[in-house]
C-alpha atoms as a printed R data frame, in Angstrom:
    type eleno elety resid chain resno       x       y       z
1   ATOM     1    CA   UNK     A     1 209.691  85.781 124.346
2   ATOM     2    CA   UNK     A     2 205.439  84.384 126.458
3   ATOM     3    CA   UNK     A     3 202.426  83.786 125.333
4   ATOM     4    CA   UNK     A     4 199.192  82.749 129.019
5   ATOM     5    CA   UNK     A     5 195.927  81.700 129.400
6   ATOM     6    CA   UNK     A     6 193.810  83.576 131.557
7   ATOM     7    CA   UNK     A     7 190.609  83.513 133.305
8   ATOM     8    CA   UNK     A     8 188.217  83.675 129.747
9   ATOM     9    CA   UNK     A     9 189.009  80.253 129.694
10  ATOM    10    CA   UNK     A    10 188.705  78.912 132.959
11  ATOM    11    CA   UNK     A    11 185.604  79.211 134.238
12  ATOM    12    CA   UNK     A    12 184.030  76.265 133.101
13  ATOM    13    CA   UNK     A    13 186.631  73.552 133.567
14  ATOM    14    CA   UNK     A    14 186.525  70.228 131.568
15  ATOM    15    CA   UNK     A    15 183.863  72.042 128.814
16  ATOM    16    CA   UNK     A    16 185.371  73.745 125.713
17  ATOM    17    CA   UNK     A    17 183.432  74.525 122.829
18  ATOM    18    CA   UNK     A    18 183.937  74.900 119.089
19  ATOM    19    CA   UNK     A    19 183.919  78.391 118.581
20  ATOM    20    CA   UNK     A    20 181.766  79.974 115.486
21  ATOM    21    CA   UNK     A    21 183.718  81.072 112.427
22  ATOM    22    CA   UNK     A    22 183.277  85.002 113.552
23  ATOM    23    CA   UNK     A    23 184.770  84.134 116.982
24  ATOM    24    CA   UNK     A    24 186.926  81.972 115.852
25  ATOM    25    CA   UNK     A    25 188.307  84.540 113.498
26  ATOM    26    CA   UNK     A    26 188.612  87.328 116.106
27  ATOM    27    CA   UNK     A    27 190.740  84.444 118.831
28  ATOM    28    CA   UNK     A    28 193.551  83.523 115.685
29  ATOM    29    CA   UNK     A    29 193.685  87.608 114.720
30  ATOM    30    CA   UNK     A    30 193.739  88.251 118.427
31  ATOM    31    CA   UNK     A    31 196.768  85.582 118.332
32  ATOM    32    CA   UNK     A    32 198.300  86.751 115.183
33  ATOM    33    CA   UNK     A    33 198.507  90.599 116.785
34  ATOM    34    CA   UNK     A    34 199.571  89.732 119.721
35  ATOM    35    CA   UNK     A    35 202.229  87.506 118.523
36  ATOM    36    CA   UNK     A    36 203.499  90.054 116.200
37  ATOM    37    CA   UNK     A    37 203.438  92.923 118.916
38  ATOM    38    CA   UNK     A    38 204.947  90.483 121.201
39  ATOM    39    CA   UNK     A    39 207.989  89.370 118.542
40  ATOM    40    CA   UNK     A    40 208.185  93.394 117.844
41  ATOM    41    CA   UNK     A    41 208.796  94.475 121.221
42  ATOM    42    CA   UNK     A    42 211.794  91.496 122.254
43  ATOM    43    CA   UNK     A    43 213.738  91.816 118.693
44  ATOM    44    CA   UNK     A    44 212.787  95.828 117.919
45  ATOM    45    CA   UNK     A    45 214.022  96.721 122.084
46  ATOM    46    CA   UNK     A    46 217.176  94.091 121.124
47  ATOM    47    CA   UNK     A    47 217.984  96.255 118.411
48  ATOM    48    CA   UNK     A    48 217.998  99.727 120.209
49  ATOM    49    CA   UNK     A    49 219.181  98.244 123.253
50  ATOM    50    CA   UNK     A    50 222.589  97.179 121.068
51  ATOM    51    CA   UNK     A    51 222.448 101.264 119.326
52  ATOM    52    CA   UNK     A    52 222.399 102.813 122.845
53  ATOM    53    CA   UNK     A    53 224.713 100.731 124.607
54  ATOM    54    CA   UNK     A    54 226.802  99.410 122.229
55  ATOM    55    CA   UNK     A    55 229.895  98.554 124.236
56  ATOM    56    CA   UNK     A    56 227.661  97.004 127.138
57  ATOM    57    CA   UNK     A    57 226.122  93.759 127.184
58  ATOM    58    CA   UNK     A    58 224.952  94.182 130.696
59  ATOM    59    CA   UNK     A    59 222.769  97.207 129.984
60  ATOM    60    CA   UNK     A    60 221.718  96.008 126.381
61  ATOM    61    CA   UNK     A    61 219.732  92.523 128.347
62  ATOM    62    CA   UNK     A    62 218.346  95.077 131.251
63  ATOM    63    CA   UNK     A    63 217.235  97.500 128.636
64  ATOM    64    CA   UNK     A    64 215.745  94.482 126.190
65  ATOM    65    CA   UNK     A    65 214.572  92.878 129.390
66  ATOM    66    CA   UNK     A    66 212.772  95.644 130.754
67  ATOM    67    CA   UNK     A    67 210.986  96.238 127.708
68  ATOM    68    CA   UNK     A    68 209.895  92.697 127.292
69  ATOM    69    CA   UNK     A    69 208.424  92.067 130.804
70  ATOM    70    CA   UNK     A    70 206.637  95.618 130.332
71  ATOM    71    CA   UNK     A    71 205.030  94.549 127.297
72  ATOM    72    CA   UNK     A    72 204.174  91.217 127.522
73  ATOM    73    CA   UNK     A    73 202.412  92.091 130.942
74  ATOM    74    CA   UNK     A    74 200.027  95.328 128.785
75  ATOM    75    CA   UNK     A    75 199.612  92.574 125.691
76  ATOM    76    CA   UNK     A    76 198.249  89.744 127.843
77  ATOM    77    CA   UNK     A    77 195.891  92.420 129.919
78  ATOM    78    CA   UNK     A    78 195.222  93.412 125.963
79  ATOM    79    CA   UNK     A    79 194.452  89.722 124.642
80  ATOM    80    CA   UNK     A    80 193.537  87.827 127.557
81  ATOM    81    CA   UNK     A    81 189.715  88.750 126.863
82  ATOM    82    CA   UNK     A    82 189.861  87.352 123.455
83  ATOM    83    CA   UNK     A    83 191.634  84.551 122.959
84  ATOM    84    CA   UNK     A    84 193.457  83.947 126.108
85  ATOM    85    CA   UNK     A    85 196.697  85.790 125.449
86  ATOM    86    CA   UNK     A    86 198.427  82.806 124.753
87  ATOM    87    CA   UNK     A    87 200.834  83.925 122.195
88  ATOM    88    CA   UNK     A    88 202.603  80.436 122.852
89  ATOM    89    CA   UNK     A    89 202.491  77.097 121.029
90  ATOM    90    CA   UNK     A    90 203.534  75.188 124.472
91  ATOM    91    CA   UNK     A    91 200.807  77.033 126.879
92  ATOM    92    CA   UNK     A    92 198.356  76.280 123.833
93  ATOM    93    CA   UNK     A    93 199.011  72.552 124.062
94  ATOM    94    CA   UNK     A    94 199.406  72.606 127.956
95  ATOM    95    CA   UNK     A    95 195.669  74.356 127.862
96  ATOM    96    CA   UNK     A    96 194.512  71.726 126.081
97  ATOM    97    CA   UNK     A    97 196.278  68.961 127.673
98  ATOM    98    CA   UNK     A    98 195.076  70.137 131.338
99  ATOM    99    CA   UNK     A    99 191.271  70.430 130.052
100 ATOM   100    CA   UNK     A   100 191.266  74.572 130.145
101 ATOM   101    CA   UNK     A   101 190.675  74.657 126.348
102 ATOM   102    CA   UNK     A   102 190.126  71.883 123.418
103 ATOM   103    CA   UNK     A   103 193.113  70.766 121.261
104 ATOM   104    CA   UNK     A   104 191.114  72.259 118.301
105 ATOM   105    CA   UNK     A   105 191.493  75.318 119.442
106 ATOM   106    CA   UNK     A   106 195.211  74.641 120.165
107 ATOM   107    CA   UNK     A   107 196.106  73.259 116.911
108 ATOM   108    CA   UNK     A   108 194.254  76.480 115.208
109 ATOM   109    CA   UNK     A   109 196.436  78.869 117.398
110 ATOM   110    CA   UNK     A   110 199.878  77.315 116.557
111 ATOM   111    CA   UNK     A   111 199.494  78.463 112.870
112 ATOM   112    CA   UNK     A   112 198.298  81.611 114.104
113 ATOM   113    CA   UNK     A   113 201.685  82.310 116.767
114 ATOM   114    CA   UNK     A   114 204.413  81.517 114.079
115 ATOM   115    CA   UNK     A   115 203.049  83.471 111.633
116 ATOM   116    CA   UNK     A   116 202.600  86.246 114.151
117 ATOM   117    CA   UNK     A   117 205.931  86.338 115.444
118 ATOM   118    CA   UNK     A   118 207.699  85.923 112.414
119 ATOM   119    CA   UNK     A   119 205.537  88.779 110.876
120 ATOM   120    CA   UNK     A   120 206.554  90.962 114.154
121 ATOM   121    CA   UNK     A   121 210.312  90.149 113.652
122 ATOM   122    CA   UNK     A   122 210.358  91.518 109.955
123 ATOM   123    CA   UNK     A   123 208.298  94.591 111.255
124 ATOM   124    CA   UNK     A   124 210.965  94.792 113.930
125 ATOM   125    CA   UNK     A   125 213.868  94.705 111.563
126 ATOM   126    CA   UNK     A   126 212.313  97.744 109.286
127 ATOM   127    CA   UNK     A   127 211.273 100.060 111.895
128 ATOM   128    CA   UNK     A   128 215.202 100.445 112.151
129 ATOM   129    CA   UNK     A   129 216.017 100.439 108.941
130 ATOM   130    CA   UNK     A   130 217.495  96.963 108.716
131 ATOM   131    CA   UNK     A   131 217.135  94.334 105.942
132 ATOM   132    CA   UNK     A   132 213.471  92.919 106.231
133 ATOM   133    CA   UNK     A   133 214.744  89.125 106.685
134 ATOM   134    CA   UNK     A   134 218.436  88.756 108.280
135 ATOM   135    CA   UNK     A   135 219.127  85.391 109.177
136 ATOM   136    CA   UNK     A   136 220.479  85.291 112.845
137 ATOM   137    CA   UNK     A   137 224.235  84.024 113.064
138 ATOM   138    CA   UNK     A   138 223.723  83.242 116.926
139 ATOM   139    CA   UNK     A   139 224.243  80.043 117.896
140 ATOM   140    CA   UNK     A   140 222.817  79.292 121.114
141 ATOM   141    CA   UNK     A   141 222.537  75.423 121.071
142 ATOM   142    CA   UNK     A   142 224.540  74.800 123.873
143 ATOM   143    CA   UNK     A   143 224.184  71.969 126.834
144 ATOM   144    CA   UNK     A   144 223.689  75.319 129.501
145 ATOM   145    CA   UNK     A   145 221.314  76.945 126.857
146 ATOM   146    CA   UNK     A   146 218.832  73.839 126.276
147 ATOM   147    CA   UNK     A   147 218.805  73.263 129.911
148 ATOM   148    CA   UNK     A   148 217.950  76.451 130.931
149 ATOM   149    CA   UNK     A   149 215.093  76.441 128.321
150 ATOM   150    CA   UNK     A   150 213.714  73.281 129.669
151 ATOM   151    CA   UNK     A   151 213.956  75.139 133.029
152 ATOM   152    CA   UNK     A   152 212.589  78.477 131.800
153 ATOM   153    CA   UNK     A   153 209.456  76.770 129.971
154 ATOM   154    CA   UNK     A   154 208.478  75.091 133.197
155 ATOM   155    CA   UNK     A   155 208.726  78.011 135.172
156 ATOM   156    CA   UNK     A   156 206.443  79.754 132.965
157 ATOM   157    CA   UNK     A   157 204.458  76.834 132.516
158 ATOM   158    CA   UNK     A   158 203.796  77.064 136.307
159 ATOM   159    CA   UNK     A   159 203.434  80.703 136.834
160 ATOM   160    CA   UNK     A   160 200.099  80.347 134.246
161 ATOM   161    CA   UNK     A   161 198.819  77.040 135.051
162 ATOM   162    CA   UNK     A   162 198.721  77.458 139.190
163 ATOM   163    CA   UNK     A   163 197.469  80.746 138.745
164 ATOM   164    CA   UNK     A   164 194.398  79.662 136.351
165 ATOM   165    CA   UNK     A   165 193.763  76.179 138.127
166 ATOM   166    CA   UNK     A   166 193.477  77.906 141.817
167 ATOM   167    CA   UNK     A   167 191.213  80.905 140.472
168 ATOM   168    CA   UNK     A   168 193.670  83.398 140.821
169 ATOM   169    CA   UNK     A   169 194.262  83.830 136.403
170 ATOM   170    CA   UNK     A   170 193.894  87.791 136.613
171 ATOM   171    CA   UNK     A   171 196.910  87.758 138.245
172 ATOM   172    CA   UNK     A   172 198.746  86.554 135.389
173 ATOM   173    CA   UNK     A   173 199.373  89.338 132.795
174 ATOM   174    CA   UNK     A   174 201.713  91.416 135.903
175 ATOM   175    CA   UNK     A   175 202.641  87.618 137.088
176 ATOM   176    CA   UNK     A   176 203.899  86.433 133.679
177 ATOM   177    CA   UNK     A   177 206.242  89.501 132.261
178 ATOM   178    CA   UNK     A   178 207.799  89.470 136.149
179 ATOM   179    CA   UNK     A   179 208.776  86.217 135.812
180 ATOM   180    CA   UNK     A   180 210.088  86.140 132.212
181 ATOM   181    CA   UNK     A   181 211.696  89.529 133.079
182 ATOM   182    CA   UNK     A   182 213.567  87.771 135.664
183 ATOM   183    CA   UNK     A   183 214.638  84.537 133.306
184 ATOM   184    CA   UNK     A   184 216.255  86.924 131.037
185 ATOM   185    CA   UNK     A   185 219.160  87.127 134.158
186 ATOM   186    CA   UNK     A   186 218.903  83.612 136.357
187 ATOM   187    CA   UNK     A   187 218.869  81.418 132.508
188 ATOM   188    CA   UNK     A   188 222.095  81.349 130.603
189 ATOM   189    CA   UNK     A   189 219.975  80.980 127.260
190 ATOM   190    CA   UNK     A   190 217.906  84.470 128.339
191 ATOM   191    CA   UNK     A   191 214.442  82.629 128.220
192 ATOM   192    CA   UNK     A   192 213.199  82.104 125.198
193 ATOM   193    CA   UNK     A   193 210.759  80.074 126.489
194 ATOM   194    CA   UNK     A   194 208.238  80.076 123.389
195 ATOM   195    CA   UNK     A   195 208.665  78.166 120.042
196 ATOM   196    CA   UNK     A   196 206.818  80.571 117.556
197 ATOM   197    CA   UNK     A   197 209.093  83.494 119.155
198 ATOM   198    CA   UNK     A   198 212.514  81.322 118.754
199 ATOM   199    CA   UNK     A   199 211.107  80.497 115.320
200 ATOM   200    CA   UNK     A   200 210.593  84.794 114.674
201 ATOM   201    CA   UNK     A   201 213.678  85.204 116.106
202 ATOM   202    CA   UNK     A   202 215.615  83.367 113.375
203 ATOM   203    CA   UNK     A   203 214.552  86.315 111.334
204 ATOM   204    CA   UNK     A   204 216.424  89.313 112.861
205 ATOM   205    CA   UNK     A   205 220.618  88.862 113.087
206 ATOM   206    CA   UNK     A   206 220.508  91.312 115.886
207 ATOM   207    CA   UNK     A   207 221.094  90.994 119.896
208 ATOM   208    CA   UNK     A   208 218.048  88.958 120.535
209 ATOM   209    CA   UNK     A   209 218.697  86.565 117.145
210 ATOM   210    CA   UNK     A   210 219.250  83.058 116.896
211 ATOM   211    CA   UNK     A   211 220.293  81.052 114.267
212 ATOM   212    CA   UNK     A   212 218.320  78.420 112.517
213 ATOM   213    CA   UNK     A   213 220.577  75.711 113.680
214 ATOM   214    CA   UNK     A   214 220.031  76.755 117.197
215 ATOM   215    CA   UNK     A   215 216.467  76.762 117.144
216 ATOM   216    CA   UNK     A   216 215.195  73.680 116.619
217 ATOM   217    CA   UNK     A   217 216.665  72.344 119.635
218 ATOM   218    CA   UNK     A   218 215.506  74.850 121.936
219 ATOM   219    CA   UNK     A   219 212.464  73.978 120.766
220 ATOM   220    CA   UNK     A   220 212.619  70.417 121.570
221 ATOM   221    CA   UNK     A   221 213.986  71.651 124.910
222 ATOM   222    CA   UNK     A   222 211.232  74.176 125.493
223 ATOM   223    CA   UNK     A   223 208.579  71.008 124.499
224 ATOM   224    CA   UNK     A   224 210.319  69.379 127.326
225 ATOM   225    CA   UNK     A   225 209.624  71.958 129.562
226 ATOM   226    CA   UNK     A   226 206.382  72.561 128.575
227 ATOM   227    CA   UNK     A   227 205.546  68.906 129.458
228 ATOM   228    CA   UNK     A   228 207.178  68.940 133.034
229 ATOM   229    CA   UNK     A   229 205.731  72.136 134.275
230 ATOM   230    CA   UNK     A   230 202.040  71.008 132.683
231 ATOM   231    CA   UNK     A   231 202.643  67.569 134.701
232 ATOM   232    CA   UNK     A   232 203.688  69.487 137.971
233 ATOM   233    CA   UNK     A   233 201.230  72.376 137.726
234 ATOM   234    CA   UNK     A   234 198.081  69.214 137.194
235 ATOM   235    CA   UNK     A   235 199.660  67.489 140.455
236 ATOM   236    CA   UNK     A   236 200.045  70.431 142.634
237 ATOM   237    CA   UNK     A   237 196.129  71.339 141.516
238 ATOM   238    CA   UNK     A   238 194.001  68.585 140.909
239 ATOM   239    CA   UNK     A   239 190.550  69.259 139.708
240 ATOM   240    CA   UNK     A   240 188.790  68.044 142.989
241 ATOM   241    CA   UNK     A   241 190.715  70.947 144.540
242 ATOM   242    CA   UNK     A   242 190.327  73.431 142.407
243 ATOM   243    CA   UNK     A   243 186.304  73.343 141.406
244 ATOM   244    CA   UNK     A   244 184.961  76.059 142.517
């Protein structure tokens, strides 16, 4: 599972700012929650998805889906205001990259994101009784899986940045969990899409696990991503076009 950034950081393009140690603090805690919450809601609806419909895998990734693009759509509307919502090592570095926020601020969120989402995954596993850490046995690391992570990232990647570089970034909390609702089904890998949640996800062996060995190259595939849809959302919307 996400992870945007939204109009609090867009108004005032090519000028970022170190923020103060109290603001500061408030963006990476705003990260860290969201993160968690966000890590919480795919592996924690994986795991009652797989109770309620045991014998259907159909109606476990609608149900985990669902839940997903529901709350990653209320956490961004949450977050947005505070640190940007990104919850999302690759739309940190494609902010910065693209001039909506400085790589100091990037670099200080990626800390924030992994710890977040591995936190949520152990809170996911307990609130259903499971083993704190289980290490995932999924292997997902296949050519079809790493391609359609490249493909998912980029797509998301897109969604934000066009949305934030044409002046349209409130549209992105209700834009955002559409679309990664909708990669769950039309990715073979179920769009992952986000390196601190693949990295969380190592922590719950449940339906929306992944092993270890799987997720380092979905990351390098979602990096990919991340760097095609940043280069495709900057040409579509140069900055003489989009100054307001």
């Amino acid at each position: 599972m996400s992870e945007t950034q939204l109009a609090r950081t867009v108004p005032v393009r090519g000028r970022t700012s170190h923020p103060h140690p109290p603001q500061l603090a408030r963006e990476l805690g705003a990260e860290f929650i969201g993160s968690a919450l966000l890590a919480a809601i795919v592996i924690g609806s994986g795991i009652m998805a797989a109770r309620l419909s045991p014998n259907d895998v159909g109606l476990q990734l609608l149900q985990n889906s669902f839940a997903t693009a529901l709350g990653l759509s209320v956490l961004i509307m949450m977050f947005s205001p505070i640190s940007g919502a990104h919850f999302n090592p690759v739309v940190s570095a494609v902010a910065a990259a693209t001039g909506e926020t400085s790589w100091r601020q990037a670099t200080t969120y990626l800390p924030a994101q992994v710890a977040g989402c591995i936190g949520g995954a152990i809170m996911a596993n307990l609130m259903f009784a499971e083993t704190a850490v289980s290490w995932s046995t999924t292997e997902r690391a296949t050519g079809s899986n790493l391609l359609s992570e490249t493909v998912a990232t980029a797509g998301l990647v897109l969604v934000i940045f066009l949305l934030v570089r044409s002046g349209r970034g409130s549209l992105a909390a209700p834009a955002v969990g559409a679309y990664i609702g909708a990669a769950y089904f039309f990715t073979a890998s179920t769009s992952f899409a986000n390196p601190a949640i693949t990295v969380g996800r190592m922590f719950s062996d449940s339906f929306a696990g992944i092993a270890p060995t799987s997720a380092l190259p979905f990351i390098g595939a979602q990096i990919v991503g991340g760097i095609i849809g940043g280069t495709i959302a900057a040409w579509l919307t140069p900055r003489h076009l989009t100054k307001s």
